[in-house]
C-alpha positions in Angstrom: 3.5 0.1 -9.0 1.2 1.2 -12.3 -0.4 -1.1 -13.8 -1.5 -3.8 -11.3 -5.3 -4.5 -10.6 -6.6 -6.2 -7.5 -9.9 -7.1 -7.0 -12.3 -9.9 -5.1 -14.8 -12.1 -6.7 -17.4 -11.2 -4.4 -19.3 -14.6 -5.4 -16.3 -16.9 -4.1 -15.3 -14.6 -1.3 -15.7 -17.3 2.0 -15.2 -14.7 4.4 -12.7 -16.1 5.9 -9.7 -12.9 5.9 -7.2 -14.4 4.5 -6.3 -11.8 2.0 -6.6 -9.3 5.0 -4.3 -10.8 7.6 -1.8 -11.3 4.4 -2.3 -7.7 3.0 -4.0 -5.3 5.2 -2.8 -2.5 2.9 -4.9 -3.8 0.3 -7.6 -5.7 1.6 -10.0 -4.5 4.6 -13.4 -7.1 5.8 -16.8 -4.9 6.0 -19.6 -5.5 8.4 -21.4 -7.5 6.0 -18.9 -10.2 6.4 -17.2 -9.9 3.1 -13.6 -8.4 1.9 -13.2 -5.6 -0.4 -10.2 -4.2 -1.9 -9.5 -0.5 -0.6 -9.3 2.8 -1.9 -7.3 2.7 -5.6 -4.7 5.6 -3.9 -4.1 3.3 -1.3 0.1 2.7 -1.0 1.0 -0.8 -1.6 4.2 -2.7 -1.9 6.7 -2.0 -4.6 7.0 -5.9 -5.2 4.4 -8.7 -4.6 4.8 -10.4 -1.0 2.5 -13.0 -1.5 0.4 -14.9 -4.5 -3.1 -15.6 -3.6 -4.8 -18.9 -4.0 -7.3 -18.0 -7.0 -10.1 -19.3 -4.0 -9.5 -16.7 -1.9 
């Protein structure tokens, strides 16, 4: 799907790996406790599964 942008506010991100355990495609958690988006080339989903809270 062209045209959609994902990204983590690194500032608000609790840790917590929520987005992972939704999206594992997308989203991996680093050693330094935080989540990051992957690789842009990364296959997602055609269609949206989920909507994320704007805290996560």
């Amino acid at each position: 799907m062209s045209g959609v942008k994902v990204w983590i506010d690194q500032d608000l991100c609790t840790g917590d790996g929520i987005c992972e355990e939704v999206a594992p495609a997308i989203f991996f958690g680093a050693e330094d406790g935080l989540y990051y988006v992957r690789e842009a080339n990364t296959d997602v989903p055609a269609e949206p599964t989920h909507s994320f809270s704007p805290t996560c």
